[in-house]
Kinemage of the C-alpha trace (Angstrom):
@kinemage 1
@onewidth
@group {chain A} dominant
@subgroup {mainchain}
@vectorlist {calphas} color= white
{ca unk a 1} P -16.575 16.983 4.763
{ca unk a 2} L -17.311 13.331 3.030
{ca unk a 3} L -16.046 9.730 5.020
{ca unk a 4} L -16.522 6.754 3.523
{ca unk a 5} L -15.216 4.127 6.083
{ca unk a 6} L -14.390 0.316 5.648
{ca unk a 7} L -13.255 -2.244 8.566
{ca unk a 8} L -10.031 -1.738 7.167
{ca unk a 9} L -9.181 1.164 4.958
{ca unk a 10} L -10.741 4.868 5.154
{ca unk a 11} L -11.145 8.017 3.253
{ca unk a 12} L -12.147 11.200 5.048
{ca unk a 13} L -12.185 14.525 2.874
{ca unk a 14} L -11.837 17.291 4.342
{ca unk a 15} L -10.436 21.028 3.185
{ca unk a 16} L -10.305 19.410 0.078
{ca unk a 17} L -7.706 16.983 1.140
{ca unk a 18} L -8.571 13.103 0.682
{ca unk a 19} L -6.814 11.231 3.874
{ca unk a 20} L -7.038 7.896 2.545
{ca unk a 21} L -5.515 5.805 5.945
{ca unk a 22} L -4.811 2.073 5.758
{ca unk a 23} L -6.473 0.737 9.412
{ca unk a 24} L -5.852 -2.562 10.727
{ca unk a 25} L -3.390 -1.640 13.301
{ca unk a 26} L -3.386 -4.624 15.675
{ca unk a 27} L -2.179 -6.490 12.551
{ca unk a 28} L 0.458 -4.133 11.330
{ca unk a 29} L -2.254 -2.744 8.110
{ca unk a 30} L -1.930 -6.080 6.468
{ca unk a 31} L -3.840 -6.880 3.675
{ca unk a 32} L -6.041 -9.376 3.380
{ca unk a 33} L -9.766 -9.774 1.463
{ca unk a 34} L -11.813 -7.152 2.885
{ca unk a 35} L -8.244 -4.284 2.746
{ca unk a 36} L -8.311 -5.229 -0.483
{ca unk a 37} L -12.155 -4.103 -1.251
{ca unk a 38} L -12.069 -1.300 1.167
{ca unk a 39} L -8.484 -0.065 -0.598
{ca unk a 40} L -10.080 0.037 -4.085
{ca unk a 41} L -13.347 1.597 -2.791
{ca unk a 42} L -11.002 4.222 -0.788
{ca unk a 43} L -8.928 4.816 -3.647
{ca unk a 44} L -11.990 5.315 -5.838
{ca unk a 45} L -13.250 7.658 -3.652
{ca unk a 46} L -10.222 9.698 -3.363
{ca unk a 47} L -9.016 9.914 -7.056
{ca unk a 48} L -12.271 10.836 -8.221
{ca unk a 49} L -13.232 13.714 -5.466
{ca unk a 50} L -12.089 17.115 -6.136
{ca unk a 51} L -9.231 17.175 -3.997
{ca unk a 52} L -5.578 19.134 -4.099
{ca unk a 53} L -3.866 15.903 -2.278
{ca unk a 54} L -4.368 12.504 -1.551
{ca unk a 55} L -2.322 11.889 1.696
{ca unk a 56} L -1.919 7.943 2.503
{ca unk a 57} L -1.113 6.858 5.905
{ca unk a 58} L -1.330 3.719 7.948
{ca unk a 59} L -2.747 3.720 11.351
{ca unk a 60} L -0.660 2.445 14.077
{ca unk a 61} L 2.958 1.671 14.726
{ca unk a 62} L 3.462 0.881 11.029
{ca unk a 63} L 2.094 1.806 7.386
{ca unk a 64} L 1.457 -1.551 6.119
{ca unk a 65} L 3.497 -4.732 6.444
{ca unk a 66} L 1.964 -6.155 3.308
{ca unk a 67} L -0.031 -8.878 2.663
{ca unk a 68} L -1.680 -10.865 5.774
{ca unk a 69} L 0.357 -14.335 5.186
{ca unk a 70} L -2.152 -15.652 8.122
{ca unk a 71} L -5.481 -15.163 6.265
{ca unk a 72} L -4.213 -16.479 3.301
{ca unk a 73} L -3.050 -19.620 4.696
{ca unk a 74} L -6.290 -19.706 6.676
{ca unk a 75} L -8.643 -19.023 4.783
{ca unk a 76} L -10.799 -21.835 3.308
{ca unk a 77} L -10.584 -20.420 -0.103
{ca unk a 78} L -8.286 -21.676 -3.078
{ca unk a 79} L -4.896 -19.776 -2.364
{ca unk a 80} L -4.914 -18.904 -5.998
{ca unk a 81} L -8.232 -17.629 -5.841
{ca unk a 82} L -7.628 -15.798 -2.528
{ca unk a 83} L -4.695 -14.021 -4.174
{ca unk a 84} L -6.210 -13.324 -7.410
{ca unk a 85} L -8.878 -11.368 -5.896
{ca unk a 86} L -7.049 -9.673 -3.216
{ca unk a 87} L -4.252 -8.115 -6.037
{ca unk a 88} L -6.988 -7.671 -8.091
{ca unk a 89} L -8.702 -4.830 -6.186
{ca unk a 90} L -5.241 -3.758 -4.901
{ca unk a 91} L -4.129 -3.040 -8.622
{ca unk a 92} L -7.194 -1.331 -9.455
{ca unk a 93} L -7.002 1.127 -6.231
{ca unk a 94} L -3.404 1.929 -7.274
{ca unk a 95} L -4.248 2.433 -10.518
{ca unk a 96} L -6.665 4.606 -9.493
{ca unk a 97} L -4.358 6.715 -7.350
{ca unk a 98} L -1.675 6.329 -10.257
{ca unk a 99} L -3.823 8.278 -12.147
{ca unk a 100} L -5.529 10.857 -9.899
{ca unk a 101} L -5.179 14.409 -10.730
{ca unk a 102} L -3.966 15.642 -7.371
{ca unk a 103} L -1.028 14.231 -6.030
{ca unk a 104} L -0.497 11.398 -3.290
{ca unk a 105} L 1.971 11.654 -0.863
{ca unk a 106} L 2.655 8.375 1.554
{ca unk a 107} L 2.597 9.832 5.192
{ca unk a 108} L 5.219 6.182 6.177
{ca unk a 109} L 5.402 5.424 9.844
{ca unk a 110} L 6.944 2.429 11.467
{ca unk a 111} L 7.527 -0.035 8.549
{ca unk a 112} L 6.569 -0.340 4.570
{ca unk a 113} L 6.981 -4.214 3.604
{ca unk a 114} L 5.914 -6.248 0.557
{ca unk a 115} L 3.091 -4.646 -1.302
{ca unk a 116} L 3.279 -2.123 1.656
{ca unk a 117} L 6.283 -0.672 0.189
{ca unk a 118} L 4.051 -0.910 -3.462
{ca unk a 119} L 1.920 1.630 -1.954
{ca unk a 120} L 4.847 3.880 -1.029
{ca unk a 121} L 6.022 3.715 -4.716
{ca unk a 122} L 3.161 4.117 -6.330
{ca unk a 123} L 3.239 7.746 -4.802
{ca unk a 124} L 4.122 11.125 -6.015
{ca unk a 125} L 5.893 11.795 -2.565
{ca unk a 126} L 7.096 10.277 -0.111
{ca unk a 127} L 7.430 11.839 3.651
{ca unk a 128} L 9.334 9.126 6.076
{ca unk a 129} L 9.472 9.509 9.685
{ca unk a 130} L 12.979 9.104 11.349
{ca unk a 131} L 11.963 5.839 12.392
{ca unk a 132} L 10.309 4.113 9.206
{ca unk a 133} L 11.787 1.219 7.579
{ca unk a 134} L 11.523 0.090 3.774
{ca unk a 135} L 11.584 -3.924 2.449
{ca unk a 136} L 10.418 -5.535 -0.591
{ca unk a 137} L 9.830 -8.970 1.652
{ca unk a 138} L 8.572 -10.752 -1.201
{ca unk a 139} L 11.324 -13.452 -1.728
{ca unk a 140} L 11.678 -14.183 2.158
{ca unk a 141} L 8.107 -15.419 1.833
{ca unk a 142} L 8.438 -17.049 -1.330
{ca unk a 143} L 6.019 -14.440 -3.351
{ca unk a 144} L 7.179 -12.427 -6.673
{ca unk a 145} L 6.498 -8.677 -6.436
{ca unk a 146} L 3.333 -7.517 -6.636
{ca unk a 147} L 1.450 -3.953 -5.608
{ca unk a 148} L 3.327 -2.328 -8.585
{ca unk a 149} L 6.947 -3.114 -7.332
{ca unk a 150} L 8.143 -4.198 -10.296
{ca unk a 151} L 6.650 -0.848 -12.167
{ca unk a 152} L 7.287 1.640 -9.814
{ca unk a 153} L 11.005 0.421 -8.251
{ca unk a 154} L 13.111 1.031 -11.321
{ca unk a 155} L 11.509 3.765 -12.327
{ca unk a 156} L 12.541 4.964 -8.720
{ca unk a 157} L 16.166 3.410 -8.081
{ca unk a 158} L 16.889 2.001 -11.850
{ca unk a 159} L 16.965 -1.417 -12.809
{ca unk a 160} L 20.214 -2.601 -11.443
{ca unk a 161} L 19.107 -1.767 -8.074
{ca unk a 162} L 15.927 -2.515 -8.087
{ca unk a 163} L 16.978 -6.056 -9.107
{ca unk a 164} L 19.503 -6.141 -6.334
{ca unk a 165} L 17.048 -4.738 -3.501
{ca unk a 166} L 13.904 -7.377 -4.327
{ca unk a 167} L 16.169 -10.631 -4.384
{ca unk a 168} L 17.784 -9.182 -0.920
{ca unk a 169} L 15.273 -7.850 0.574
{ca unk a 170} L 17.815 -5.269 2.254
{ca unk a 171} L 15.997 -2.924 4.702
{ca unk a 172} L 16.085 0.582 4.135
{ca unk a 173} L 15.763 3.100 6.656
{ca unk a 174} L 14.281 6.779 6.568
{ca unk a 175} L 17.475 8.383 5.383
């Protein structure tokens, strides 16, 4: 058994199964600078170990409401810059599970929002508990897509609907 544990994100292997779990619970598993870094170190970790499955899961009441709107507004950085390097090592940890050889199901509890829902797509498999709940978010904030979205959601639905679902931002549930 290898852990390698951030504040925020952590991946535990064990029988050969990387359990890669988003943890920031007490603010929903939003991500904000240090996710970010401990997502793409997770990630890393995971899609290079010699695993059969990568199963993602979000601590808490909820998998991940996307990105932490209060840090970025708070932060004393540049928003731009704050941004750049938060997607930055979010793109690079879903790239890295994009391309792992074992397959990564999303374990979603409570609600996957914004770039939340990103990490949900960007999985082979999805497994949704009765209660979970599925939003893109993005244009009730004022953001475009990011986490993939725009990839990974036609791919899923098509184009029409994916077009239809990010400018609503309709919640799904489980079923």
């Amino acid at each position: 058994m290898s852990e390698r544990t951030g504040a925020c994100v952590s991946v535990e292997i064990r029988d050969r199964i990387a359990h890669l779990r988003l943890d920031r619970p007490e603010a929903a598993n939003t991500m904000n600078l240090p996710f970010g870094r401990d997502f793409l170190n997770a990630a890393t970790v995971a899609a290079q170990s010699d695993v059969r499955v990568i199963l993602l899961s979000g601590a808490g009441r909820h998998f991940c409401f996307g990105g932490d709107l209060k840090s970025m507004v708070s932060s004393e950085r540049d928003l731009g810059d704050y941004l750049v390097e938060l997607t930055a090592n979010l793109h690079a940890g879903i790239a890295h599970l994009a391309r792992a050889a074992a397959p990564v199901i999303a374990a979603v509890n409570g609600t996957a929002a914004g770039a939340g829902l990103g990490l949900v797509l960007c999985a082979d498999l999805a497994i949704a508990a009765r209660g979970a709940k599925f939003t893109p978010a993005y244009t009730g904030v004022g953001l475009t897509p990011d986490a993939g979205c725009t990839y990974w959601l036609p791919r899923a639905v098509g184009a029409k609907r994916a077009m239809e679902w990010l400018l609503t931002n309709r919640v799904l549930d489980a079923d």
